[in-house]
C-alpha positions in Angstrom: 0.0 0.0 0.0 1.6 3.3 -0.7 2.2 5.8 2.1 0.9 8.8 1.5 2.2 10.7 4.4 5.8 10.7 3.1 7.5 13.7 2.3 8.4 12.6 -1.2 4.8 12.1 -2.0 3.0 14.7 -1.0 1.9 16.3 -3.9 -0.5 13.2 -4.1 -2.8 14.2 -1.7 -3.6 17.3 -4.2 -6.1 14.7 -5.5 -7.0 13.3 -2.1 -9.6 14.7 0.6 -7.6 15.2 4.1 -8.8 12.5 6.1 -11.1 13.6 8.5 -11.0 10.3 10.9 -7.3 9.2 11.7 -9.5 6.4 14.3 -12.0 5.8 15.6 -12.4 7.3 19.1 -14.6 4.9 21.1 -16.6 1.3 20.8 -20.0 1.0 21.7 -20.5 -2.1 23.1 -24.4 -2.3 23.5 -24.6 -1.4 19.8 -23.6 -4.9 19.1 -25.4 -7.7 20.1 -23.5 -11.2 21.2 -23.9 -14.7 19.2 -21.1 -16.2 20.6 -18.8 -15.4 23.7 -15.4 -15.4 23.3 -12.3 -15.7 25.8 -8.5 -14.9 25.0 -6.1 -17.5 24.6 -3.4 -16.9 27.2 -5.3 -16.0 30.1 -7.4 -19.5 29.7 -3.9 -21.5 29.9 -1.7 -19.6 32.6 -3.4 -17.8 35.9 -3.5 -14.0 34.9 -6.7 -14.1 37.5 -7.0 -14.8 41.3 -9.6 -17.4 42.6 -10.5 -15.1 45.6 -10.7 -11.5 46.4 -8.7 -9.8 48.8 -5.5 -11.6 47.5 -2.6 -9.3 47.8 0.5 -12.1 46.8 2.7 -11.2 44.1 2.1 -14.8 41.8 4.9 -16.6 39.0 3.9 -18.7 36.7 6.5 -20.6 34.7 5.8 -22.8 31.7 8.3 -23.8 29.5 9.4 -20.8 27.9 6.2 -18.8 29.4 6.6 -17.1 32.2 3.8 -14.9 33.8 4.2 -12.3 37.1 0.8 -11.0 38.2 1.3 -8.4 40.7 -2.0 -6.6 42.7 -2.5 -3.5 43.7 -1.7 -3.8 47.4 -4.8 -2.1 49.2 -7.3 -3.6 46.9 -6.0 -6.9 45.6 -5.7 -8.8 42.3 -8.5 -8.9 40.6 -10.5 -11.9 40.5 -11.8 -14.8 37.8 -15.0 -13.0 38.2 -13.8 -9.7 37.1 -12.4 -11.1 34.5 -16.3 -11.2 33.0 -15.4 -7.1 31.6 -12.3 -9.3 29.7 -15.0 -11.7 28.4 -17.7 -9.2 27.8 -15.4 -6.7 25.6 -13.6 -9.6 24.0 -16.9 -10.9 22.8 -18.4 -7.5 21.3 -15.3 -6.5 20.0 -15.2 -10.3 18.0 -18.5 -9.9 17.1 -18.0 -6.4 15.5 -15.1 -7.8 13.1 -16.9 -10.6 11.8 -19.5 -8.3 10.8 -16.9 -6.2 9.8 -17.9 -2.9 11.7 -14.5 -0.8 12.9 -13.4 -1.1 16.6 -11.7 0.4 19.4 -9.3 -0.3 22.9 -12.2 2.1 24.3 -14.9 0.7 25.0 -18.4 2.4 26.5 -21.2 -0.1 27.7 -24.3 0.7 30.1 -24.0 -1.2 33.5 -27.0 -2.8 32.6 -26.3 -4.5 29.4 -22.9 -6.0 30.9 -25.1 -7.3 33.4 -27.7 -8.6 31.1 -24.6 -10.4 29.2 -22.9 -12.3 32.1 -25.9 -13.1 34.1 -25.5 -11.0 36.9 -28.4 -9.2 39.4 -29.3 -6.1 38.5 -29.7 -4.2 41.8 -27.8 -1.4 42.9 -25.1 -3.6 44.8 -24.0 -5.1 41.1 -22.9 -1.1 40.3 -20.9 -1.3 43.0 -19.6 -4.4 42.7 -18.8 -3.4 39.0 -16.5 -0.3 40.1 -14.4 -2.0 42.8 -13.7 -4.9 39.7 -12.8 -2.6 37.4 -10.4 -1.1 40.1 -8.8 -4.2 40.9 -8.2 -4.7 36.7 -6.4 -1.4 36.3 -5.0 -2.0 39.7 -3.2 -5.5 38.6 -0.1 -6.1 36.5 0.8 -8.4 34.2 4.5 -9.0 33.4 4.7 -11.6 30.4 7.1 -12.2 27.5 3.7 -13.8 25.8 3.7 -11.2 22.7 1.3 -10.8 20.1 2.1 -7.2 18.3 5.7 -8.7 16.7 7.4 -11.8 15.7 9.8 -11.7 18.9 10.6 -12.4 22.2 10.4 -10.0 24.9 8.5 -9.0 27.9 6.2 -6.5 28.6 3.9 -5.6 31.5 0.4 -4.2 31.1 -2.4 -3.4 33.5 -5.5 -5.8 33.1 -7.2 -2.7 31.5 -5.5 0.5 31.1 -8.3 2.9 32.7 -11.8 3.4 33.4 -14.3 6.1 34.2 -18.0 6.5 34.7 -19.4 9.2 31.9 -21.0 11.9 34.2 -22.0 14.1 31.7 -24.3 13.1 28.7 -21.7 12.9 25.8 -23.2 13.2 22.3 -25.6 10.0 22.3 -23.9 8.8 25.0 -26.4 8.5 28.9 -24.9 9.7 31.8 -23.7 6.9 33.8 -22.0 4.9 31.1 -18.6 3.0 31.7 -15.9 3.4 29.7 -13.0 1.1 29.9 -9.5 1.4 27.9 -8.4 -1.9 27.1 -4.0 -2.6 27.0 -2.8 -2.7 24.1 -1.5 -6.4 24.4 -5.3 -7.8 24.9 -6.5 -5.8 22.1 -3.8 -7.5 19.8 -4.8 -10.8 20.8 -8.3 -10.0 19.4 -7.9 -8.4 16.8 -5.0 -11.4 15.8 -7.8 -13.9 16.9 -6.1 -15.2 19.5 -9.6 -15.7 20.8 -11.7 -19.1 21.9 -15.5 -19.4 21.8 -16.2 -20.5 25.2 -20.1 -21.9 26.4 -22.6 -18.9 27.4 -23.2 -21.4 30.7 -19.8 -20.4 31.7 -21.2 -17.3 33.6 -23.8 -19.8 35.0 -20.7 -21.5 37.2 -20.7 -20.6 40.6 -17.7 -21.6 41.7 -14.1 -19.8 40.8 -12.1 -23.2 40.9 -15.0 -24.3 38.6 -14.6 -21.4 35.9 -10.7 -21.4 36.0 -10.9 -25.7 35.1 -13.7 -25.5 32.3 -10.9 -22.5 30.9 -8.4 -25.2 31.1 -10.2 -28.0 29.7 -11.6 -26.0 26.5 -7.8 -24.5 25.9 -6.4 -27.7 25.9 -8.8 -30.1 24.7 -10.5 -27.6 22.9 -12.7 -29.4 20.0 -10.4 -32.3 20.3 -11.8 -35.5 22.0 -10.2 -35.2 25.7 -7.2 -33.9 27.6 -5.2 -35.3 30.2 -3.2 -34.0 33.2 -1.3 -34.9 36.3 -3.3 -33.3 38.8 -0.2 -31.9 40.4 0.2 -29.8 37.4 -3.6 -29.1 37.0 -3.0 -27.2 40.4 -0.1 -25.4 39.2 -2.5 -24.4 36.5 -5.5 -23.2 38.0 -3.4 -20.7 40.4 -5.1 -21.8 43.4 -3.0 -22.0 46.7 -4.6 -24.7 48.4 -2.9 -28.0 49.3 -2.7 -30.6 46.6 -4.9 -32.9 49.0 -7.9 -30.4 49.3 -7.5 -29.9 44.8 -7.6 -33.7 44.8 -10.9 -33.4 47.3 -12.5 -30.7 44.7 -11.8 -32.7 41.9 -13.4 -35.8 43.1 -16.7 -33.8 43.9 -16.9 -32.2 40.5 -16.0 -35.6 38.4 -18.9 -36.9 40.4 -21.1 -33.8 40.4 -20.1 -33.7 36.8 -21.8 -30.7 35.5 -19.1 -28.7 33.6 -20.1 -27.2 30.8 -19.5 -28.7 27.3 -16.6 -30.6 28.9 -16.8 -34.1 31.5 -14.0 -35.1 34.5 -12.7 -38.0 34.8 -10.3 -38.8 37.7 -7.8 -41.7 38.2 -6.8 -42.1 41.9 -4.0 -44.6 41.1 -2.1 -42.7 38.3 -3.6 -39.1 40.0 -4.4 -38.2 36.6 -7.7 -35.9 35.3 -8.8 -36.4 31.7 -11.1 -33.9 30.3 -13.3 -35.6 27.8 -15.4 -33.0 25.2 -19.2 -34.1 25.9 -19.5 -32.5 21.8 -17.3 -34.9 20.7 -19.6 -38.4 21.4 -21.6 -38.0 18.6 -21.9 -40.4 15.6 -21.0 -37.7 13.6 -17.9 -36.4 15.9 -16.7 -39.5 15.4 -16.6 -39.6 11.8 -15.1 -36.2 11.6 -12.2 -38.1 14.1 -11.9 -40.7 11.8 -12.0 -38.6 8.3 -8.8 -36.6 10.1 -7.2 -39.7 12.0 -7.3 -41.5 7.6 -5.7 -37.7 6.3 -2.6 -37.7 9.4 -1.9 -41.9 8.0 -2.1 -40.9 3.9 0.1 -37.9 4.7 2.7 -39.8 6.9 2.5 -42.5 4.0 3.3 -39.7 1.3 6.4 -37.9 3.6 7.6 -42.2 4.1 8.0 -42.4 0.3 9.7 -39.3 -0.8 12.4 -40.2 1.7 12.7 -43.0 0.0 
């Protein structure tokens, strides 16, 4: 594309019109309506989120090459797998406004109430609340990751959960009074708009239980549309970012692979090899299994082919 801003080619835009929009300014979230719900990669497989309020620990993650530091704002804690819901919720809209092709922005303005609508929360005035102090614990925590999605390279960077919020207390334009806006980092708005994005079950803001969320984000990462995942639990823990005793996590898993009421995903757990497989519940269909077995025949005809040209 050619660059009209250079020096050397400025007597081109004698036949332009001065653009009058360099970007645009803000994202209106209700405008949009949600078909799908969508959650970002990186923060489903490493713990960017605490599992309960009020915690105040500086956390490291280490995996492989991936290494994560999530660091809280000391008088109001990291924030929480709950808050992360404003992640989901802007993720989603955003996603939904590119595949219908409509421009977007990091800032994004949404009532209280259709947020609430979205992820199934009350409606009363503790919810409002509730909704500042989570947005003060994002801006509040830091992420310190060398997981980059701008540029081809390795380095780290560190980047608030959002960059900044405020509640509009003006009427702006067609904008009510008592709208949130919220300025996404730059890093999270790279992974959508580079579709580093899962589509995750609406159900998910049915589960009640943080441990809960932060293992059906696990399962659908890793097993994703495959047929099933499996995991030493002892790793599973690492995973989840929880801070209880392995004994307790092997306690809680038991219950839910009894309970078994994940969404979209079942848990299986082996006591003698103290192992949990994650099997997809989409995937036991006559027809899943077909599409397994159409893939399984292409992997054997294309090993077959790379066999007899080393030959």
């Amino acid at each position: 594309m050619t660059d009209l801003t250079k020096k050397k080619r400025k007597y081109n835009l004698n036949t332009l019109r001065p653009s009058k929009h360099k970007q645009l300014e803000f994202f209106i979230a209700d405008e949009v309506d949600v078909s799908t719900f969508r959650d970002e990669m990186a923060s489903m497989e490493h713990p960017f989120f605490a599992l309960k309020g009020g915690d105040t620990k500086v956390r490291e993650y280490k995996n492989g090459n991936v290494i994560v530091t999530v660091r809280p704002a000391a008088e109001i804690g990291l924030a929480t797998i709950f808050d992360k819901d404003i992640w989901i919720y802007a993720i989603s809209k955003l996603q939904e406004a590119i595949n219908n092709g409509k421009p977007i922005s990091r800032i994004i303005i949404f009532t209280p109430y259709d947020f609430f609508v979205t992820t199934n929360r009350d409606k009363g005035g503790k919810s409002y609340k509730e909704l500042e102090k989570a947005l003060d614990r994002l801006s509040g925590t830091r992420i310190t990751t060398n997981i980059v999605y701008s540029e081809d390279k390795q380095e780290s960077i560190g980047f608030g959960l959002i960059d900044s919020w405020r509640i509009l207390e003006e009427k702006k334009g067609k904008l009510d009074i008592g709208m949130v806006e919220v300025t996404l980092p730059d890093w999270l708005y790279q992974a959508i708009t580079k579709t580093k994005v899962l589509q995750i079950s609406p159900d998910y803001f049915r589960i009640r239980k943080a441990i809960d969320r932060r293992l059906y984000e696990i399962a659908r990462k890793h097993c994703g549309s495959q047929h099933e995942f499996t995991i030493f639990l002892e790793n599973l823990l690492k995973k989840t970012g929880s801070s209880t005793a392995l004994k307790y996590f092997r306690s809680e898993i038991k219950k839910l692979s009894i309970s078994n009421d994940l969404p979209d995903y079942e848990i299986l757990f082996d006591p003698t090899t103290d192992k949990v497989t994650f099997k997809n519940r989409n995937q036991n269909t006559p027809q899943a299994e077909a599409s397994r077995k159409r893939e399984k025949g292409k992997r054997e005809v294309h090993k077959i082919k790379k066999n007899l040209l080393k030959k």
